[in-house]
N, C-alpha and C positions, 0 to 999 in steps of 0.2 A: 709615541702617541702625540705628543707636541709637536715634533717634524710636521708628521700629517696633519695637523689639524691649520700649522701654520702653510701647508702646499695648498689644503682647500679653502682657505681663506683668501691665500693668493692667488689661486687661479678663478677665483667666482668671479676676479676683476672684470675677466673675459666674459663669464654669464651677463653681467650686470652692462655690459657695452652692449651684448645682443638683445638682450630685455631691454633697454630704451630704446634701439634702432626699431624695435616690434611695436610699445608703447607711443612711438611717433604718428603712426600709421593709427592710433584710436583716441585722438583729442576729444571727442565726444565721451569716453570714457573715464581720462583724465581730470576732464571738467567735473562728471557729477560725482565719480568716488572717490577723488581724491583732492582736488580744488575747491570745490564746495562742500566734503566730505571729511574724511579722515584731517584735509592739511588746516581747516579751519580750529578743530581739536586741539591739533598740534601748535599752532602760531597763538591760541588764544592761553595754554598751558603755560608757554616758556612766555611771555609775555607777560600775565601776574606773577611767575616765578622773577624774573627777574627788572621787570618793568622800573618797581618802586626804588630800584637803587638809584640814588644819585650819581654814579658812574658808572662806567660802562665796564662792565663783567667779562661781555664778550674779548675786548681788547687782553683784559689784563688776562684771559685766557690761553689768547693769540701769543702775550709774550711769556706766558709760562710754557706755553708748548715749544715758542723758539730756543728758549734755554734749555732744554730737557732736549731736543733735537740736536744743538751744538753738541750739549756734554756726551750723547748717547752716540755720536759718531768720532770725539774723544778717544772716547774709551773704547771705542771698536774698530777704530782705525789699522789694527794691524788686518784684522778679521777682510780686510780689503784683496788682499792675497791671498790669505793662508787659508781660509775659510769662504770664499770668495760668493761659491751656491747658497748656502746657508745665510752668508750676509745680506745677499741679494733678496733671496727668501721674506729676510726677515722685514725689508722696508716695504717688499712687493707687500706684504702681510698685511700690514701697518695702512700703505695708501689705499688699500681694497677696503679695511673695515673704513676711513676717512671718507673713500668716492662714496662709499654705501650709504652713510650718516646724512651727508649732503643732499643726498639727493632723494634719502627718505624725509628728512626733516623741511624740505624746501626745494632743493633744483625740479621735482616733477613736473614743481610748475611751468617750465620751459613745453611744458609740451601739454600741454592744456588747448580750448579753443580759441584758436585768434578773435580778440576780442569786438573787431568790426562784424566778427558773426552773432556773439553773444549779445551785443546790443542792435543786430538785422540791419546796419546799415553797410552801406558803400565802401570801398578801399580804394577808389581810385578817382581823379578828379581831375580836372582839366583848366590853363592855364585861365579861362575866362571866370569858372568859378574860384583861383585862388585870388585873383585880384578882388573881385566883389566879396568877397571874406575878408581880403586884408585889411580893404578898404572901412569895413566894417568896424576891425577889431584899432584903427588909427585912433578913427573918431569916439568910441567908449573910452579908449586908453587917455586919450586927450581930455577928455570931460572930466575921469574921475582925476589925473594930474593937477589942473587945476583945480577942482574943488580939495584936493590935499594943501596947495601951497600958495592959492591966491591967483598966481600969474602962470603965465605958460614958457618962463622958461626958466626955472627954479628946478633944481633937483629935485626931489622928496627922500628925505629924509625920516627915519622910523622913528617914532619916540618908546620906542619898547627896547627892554633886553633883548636877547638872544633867545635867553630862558623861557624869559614870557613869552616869545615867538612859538618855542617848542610847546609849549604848555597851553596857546592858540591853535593848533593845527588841529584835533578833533573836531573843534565846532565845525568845522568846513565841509566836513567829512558827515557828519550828522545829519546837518541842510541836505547834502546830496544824496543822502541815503533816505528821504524821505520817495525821491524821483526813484533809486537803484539800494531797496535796502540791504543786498547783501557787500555794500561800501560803509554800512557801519563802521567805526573804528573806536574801538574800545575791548580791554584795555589801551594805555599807549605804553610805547616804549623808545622814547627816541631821546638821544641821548649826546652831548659834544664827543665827538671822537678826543682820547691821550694822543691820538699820534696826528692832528689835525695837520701840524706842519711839515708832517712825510707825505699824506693822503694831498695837498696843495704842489708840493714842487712834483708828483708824479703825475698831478692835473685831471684829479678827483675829488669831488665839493661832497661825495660820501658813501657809504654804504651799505650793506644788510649785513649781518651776522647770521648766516646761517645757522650756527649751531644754536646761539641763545634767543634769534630772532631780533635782534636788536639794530633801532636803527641808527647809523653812526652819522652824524653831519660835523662837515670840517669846521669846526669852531673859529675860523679867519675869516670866513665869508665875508660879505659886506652884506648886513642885514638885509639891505633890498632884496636880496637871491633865499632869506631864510623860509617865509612862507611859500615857495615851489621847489627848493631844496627837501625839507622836510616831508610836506608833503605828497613828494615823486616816491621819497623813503618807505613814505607810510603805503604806499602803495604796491610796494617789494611788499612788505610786511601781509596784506591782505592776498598776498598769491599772485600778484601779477606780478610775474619775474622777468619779460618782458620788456627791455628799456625805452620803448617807443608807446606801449600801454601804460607804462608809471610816467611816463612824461603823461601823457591826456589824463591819464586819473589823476595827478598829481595837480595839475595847474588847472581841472575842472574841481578840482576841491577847494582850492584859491579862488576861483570867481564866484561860488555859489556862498563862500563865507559871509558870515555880516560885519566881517571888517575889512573898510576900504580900500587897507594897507595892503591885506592878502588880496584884494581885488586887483587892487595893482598892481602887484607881484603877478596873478596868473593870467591877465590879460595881455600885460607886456610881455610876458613868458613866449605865448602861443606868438605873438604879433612877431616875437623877435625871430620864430622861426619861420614863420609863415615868409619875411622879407628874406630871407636867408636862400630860400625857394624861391621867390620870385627873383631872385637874382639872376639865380642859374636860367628860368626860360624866360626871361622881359626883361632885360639888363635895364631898356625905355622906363616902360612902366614902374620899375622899383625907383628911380631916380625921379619921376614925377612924383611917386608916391611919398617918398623920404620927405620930399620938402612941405607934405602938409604935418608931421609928426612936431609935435612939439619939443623944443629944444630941452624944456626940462626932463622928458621923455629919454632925448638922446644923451642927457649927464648921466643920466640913470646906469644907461647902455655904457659909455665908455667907464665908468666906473669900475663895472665886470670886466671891462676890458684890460683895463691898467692893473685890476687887482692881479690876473693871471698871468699878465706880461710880467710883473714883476718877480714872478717866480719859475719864468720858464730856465729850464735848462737843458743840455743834452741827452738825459735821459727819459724825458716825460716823452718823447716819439717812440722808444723803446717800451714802454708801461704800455700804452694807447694801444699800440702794435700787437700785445700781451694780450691785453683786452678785447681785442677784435678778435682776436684767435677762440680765445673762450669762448665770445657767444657765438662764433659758427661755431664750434663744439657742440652748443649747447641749444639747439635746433633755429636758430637766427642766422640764417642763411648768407642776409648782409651782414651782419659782423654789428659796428659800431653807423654803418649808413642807413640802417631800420629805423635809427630815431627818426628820421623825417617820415616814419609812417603816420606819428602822432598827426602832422599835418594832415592825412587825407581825412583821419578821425577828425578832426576838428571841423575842416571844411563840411563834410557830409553830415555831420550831428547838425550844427548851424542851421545847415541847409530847416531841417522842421522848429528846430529850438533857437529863435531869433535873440539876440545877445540882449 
């Protein structure tokens, strides 16, 4: 009886790849019973359950399961040969209840509706409207720098913890859910990653915990990156699993805060990619443009720059690699190149919602 129950456990793997490849095909569905529906339930449950800890659960979950994983192939290592069906059996078993959990508890959201539908704008834009956007977002980004540090070519500097950063991110979230209120965000749950210094040299500033819903940010950051780090998190956390819509919800939660530190954070956010684009189609334009940004602006920039140079190493291409693979898995067609969707989103919102 246990054989079988562990074969149909293992083979619903296979049910549950055709059941998403089906569920791709009805994002309008997605959206209302299960993203606005059932996953809201779910993320707001594990969220007071585990929110109030001052660490993070989910991790120390992650390394209970890696220990129990080492010992449990220990100890079944002979079962490699001699048992070989069975043992196979038994992990195929194992990953199918795992892929199930996942993606009851949160991956559905991958296939939910692209969010340039749900808020009726545009996905697509053209090299003449991304300069009159960048140009745009130079000059707020410039104003609010110097009104932080006096002159224009000081870095800026947080005077806040970490803590207090995390403990800032709903207000922002709040504001903007007066405009969109199902961006509500409450409870919170976000939390410094234990393993900050593995999530850094593999060239990840953080993550979700699917299981507990928890959001993890690498506790090395350089404050400047915490209010749109976070807030990109908290934005996994509300159903947009999507890394190019938790980039826009994430750094439109940071401009609509009413502190000027997260304005800062999410204005130079969008700008830094917006110039990242215009590299690629106006090499001109981006070199005209660079020299009106404020040099305090650009400490800011190379700051994130040197923090991550200094932790590169040979295996963060091999992570990245890993990662890209996942979200075309996971209906992200580009992989890790969708982030620059956020851009058309930004440009096209602008376009009615003047900065």
């Amino acid at each position: 009886m246990l054989k079988n129950k562990k074969l149909i456990i293992g083979f619903s793997f296979v049910i549950q790849i055709i059941m998403l490849k089906v569920l791709a095909n009805f994002p309008e569905f997605v959206e209302r019973y299960y993203s606005n529906g059932l996953y809201v339930f779910i993320s707001k449950l594990m969220r007071y359950s585990f929110g109030w800890l001052p660490f993070s659960m989910g991790d120390i979950l992650y390394t209970l399961l890696a220990v129990y994983v080492i010992r449990w192939f220990v100890l079944n290592r002979k079962r490699v040969l001699k048992d070989t069906k069975n043992f196979s059996l038994d992990i195929l078993s194992a990953f199918s209840i795992g892929y199930f959990a996942f993606h009851m508890l949160w991956a559905i959201n991958y296939y939910r509706l692209p969010l340039h539908k749900s808020l009726q704008i545009n996905d697509v834009y053209n090299t003449e409207e991304l300069v009159t956007f960048t140009t745009q977002l130079i000059a707020k980004s410039n104003t609010i720098q110097v009104a932080l540090t006096g002159n224009d070519s000081t870095k800026v500097e947080f005077p806040y913890s970490k803590t207090e950063l995390l403990d800032m991110v709903p207000q922002g979230y709040h504001k903007l859910a007066k405009t969109f209120p199902h961006l509500d965000y409450q409870p919170q749950s976000l939390k410094r990653s234990i393993y900050s210094l593995q999530l850094t040299y593999m060239g990840f500033s953080g993550y979700l915990n699917p299981f507990t819903n928890e959001a993890q940010i690498d506790g090395l950051l350089p404050a400047y990156k915490y209010p749109t780090t976070s807030s990109h998190e908290a934005a996994h956390q509300l159903g947009y699993a999507a890394e190019n819509e938790a980039n826009f919800i994430g750094s439109m939660a940071a401009m609509h805060h009413k502190n000027p530190y997260f304005n800062y954070s999410g204005y130079t956010f969008a700008l830094n990619y917006c110039l990242n684009e215009l590299y690629k189609t106006d090499p001109e334009t981006y070199e005209r443009l660079s020299k009106t940004i404020n040099e305090g602006i650009k400490k800011n920039f190379r700051e994130v720059r040197d923090f991550w140079n200094a932790y590169e190493n040979p295996l963060e291409p091999a992570f990245k690699s890993s990662y890209n693979s996942y979200l075309k898995a996971n209906n992200q067609a580009k992989g890790i190149e969708s982030y620059n969707y956020a851009v058309a989103l930004w440009v096209n919102y602008f376009k009615t919602n003047p900065l």
